[in-house]
C-alpha positions in Angstrom: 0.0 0.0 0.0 1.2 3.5 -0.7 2.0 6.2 1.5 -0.5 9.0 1.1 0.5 12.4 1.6 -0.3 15.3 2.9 0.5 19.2 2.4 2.3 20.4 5.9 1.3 23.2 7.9 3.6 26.2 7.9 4.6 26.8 11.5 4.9 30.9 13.1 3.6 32.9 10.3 1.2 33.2 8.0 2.3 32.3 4.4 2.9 35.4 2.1 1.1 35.1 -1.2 4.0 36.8 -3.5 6.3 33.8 -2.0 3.7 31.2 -2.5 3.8 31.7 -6.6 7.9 30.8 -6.8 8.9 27.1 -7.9 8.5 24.7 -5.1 10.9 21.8 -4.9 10.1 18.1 -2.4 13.7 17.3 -0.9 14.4 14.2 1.1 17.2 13.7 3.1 17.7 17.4 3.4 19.7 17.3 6.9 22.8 16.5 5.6 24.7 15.9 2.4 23.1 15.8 -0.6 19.7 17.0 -0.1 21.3 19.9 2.4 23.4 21.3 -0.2 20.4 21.2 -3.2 18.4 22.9 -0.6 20.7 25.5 0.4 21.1 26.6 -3.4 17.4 26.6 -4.2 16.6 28.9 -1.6 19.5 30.7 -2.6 18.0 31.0 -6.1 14.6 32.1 -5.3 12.8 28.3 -4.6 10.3 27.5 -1.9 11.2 24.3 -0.3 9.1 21.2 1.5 11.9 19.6 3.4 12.1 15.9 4.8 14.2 13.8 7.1 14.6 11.8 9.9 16.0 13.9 12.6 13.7 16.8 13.5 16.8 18.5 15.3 18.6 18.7 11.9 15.4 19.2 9.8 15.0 22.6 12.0 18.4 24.1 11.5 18.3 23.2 8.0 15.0 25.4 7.7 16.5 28.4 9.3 19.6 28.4 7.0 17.1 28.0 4.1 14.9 30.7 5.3 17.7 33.4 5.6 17.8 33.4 2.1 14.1 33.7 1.4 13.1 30.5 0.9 9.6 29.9 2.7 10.3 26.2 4.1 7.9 23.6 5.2 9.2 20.2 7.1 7.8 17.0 7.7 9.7 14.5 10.2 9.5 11.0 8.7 11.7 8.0 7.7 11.2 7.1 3.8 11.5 3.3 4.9 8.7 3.2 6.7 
């Protein structure tokens, strides 16, 4: 059976319309490595970003880094194996 999924909440602020129209890109694995580094350059190239890992910790600090450069970031804490 497949996962079904769902569009996260953005947590602390309201979403601003202008942001909402730039491209948005699904990352997995964005605490570290790959997925860190693609997210870090789109958001530094204008991109809106839904972020996923394992490690909420991580996940959180990745979104702050993404954020300083614009990037409005939703996260969802789950493990793709599942």
């Amino acid at each position: 059976m497949g996962r079904v999924f769902h569009v996260p909440r953005q947590q602390g602020r309201p979403i601003q319309t202008q942001r909402m129209n730039r491209p948005w890109a699904l990352i997995s694995g964005a605490t570290s490595g790959f997925g860190a580094a693609t997210a870090e350059l789109l958001a530094q190239k204008g991109w809106n970003l839904l972020l996923t890992g394992r490690r909420s910790e991580r996940l959180a600090v990745q979104a702050e880094t993404c954020e300083a450069h614009g990037a409005t970031v939703w996260l969802e804490s789950w493990d793709m194996r599942d």
